[in-house]
Structure formats: structure tokens, C-alpha cells
C-alpha positions in Angstrom: 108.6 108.6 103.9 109.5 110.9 101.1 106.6 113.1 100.2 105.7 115.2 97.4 104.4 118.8 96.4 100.8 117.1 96.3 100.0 114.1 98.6 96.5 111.8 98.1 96.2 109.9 100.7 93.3 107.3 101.2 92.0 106.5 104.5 90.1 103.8 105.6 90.2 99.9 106.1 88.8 97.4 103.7 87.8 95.2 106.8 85.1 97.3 107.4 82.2 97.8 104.4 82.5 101.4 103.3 85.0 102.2 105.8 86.9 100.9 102.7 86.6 103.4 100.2 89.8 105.5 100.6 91.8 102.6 100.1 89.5 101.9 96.5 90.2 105.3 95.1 93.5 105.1 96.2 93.9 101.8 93.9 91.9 103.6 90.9 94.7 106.0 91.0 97.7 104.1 91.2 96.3 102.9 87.7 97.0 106.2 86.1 100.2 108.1 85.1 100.2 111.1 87.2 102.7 114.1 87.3 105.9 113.4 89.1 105.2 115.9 92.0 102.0 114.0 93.2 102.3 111.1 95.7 99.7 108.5 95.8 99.3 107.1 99.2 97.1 104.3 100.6 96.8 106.0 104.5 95.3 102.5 105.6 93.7 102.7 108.8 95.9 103.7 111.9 98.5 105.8 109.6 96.7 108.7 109.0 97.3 110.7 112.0 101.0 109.4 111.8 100.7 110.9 108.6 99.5 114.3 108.9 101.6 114.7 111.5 105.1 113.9 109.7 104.1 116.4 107.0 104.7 119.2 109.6 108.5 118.3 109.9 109.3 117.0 106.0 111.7 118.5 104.2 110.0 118.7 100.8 107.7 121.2 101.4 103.9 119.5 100.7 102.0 122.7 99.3 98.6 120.1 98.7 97.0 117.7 100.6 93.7 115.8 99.1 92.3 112.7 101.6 89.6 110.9 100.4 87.7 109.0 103.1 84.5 108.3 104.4 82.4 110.9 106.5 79.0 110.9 107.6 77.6 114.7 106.3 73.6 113.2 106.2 73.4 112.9 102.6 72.6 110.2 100.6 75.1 106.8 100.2 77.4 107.2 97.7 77.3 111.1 97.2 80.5 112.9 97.7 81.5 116.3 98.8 84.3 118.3 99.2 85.4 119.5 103.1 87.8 121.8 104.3 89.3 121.3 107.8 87.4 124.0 109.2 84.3 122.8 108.1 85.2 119.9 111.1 83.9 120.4 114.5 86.8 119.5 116.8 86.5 115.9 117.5 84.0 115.0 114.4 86.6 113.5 112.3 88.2 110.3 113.7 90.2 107.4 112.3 88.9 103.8 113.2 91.3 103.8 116.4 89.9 106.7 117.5 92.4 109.2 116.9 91.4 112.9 116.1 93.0 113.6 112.9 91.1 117.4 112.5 93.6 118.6 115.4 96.8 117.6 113.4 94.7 118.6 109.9 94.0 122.2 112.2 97.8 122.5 112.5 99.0 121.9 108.9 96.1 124.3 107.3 98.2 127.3 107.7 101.0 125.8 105.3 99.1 123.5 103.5 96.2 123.7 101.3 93.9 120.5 102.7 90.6 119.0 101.3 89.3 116.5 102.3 86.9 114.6 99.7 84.4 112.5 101.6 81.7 110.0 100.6 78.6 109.1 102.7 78.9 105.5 103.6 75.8 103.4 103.4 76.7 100.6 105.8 80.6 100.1 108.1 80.5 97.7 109.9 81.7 97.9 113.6 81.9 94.1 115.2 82.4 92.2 112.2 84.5 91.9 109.2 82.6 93.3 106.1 84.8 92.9 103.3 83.4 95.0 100.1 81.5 98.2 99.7 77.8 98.5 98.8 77.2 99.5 95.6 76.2 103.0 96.1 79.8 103.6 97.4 81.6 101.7 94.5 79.5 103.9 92.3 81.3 106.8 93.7 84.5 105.7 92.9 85.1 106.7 89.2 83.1 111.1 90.2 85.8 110.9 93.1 89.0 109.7 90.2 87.8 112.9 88.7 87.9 115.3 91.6 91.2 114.7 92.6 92.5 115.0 89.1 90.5 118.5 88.7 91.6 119.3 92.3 95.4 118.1 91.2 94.9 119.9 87.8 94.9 116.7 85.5 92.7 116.8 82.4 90.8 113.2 83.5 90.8 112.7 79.6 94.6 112.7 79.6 95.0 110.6 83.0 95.3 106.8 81.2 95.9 104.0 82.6 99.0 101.4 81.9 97.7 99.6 78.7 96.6 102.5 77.0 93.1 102.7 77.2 90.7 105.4 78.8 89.4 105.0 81.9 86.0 107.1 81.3 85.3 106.7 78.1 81.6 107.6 77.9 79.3 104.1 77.4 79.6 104.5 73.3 83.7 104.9 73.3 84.1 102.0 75.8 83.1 99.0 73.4 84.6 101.0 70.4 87.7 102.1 71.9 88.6 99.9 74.4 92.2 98.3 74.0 93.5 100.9 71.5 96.5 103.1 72.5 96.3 106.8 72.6 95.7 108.8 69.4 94.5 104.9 67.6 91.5 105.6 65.2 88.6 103.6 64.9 
């Protein structure tokens, strides 16, 4: 796997209700044009401690590491917050197979810079497949977009998507603007 100065990878599996929302932002983003030294990844469910781990032997240095998942910090569904991997307790942040992934996130802090941006889930489901995520969850998809982009240094006003058109224009841009291509009067 060939990594990149930044790396965004989304965790989770869209099996499982909320336990999908990694993968969601990690879709949002594909849909914009993002600098060349940022590397979009959808971590999926197992991957991610795979993941973390290979970053300790790559040979383009990563200097940044954002994952957007799920965590359960007791706020409200939907709101979002911004971790670092000391703010963990060892143990507290597992993957769906149960692996640890704050003891490989412990070991690549020292070299690179790690955040973790993490939503409270309303509802994952454990038994059963629960395909979709509740709508205070979806809600948080567009406030996360932005994060990463502030986080990544992108101007969320520049960041557009393949045809042209914003992806956050406010509610009275979106019916006037919508379809026209970058620097297009109304």
C-alpha cells in the first residue's frame, strides 16, 4: 500500500448501523479534489490495526494521520469531537474484531501527528445486520467533511466536487448555484 504525507482513513463497517460512519465520510471525500499528498482511505472494518501498523515501516514518511470513526465519549448522537491517542484509556478503543488499535496508535504518536475525529453513535447494532445510519449520524457527515479539510488545511469553499458544483453551499446558494462551474455568475 503506498501512503502519503497525510492519510484519512475511515473505519467502521456499514453492516452495522452507525458503526458505518467512517466508511460515509470516507465516500464524501473521495468526491472532492484534494492535494496530491493526502490519501483517502476507506479502513473497512478489520484493516485498521493492519493499518496503523504498516505505517511504522513505510517508506514515505506519513507526517499526519486523521481516522474518523465511531466512539462512544457520552455525548449526544451525531455530535463529533476531536481525540488524540492519549486521550484513549488502553483498551477503550477497539475495532469490531476486537483488536486494540490505541496500542499501535500509542506507537506511531511519536512520529506521527494522529487525531482521531469521532462521532457518538446513536444505535450499532451487534447480532444483526443494520444497514444505514440514523439520521443524527448522517447529519454529522457534511461538520466532519469540514474538519478534516481544516485539519488537512483545505479551504472547504475550495474543496469541489467532480461536476463543479459546491458541496456546502449555504441553503440560499444551493438552488441558485447548483450545477454551475466554478467562478459561473448568476
Amino acid at each position: 500500500m503506498l501512503f502519503r504525507e497525510i492519510v484519512i482513513a475511515g473505519c467502521g463497517n456499514p453492516l452495522f448501523g452507525d458503526d458505518g460512519f467512517g466508511p460515509a465520510v470516507v465516500e464524501e471525500l473521495k468526491k472532492l479534489q484534494l492535494p496530491d499528498n493526502v490519501k483517502v482511505i476507506d479502513a473497512g472494518l478489520g484493516a485498521p490495526h493492519f493499518l496503523f501498523t504498516l505505517m511504522e515501516d513505510t517508506e514515505v514518511p506519513v507526517k499526519k494521520l486523521l481516522i474518523i470513526d465511531i466512539a462512544d465519549f457520552g455525548a449526544n448522537p451525531g455530535d463529533v469531537t476531536k481525540l488524540r491517542p492519549e486521550d484513549l484509556p488502553p483498551g477503550a478503543y477497539r475495532d469490531a474484531h476486537s483488536w486494540d488499535l490505541s496500542e499501535p496508535l500509542q506507537r506511531l504518536k511519536d512520529t506521527v501527528d494522529i487525531t482521531i475525529i469521532a462521532c457518538q453513535p446513536k444505535r450499532v447494532a451487534s447480532q444483526e445486520f443494520e444497514l444505514g445510519l440514523t439520521e443524527e449520524v448522517e447529519e454529522a457527515i457534511p461538520k466532519t467533511v469540514r474538519i478534516v479539510l481544516e485539519e488537512i488545511g483545505v479551504e472547504y469553499g475550495a474543496a469541489i466536487n467532480h461536476q463543479g458544483t459546491h458541496l456546502w453551499a449555504s441553503p440560499g446558494e444551493a438552488g441558485r448555484d447548483a450545477g454551475k462551474k466554478p467562478g459561473e455568475q448568476s
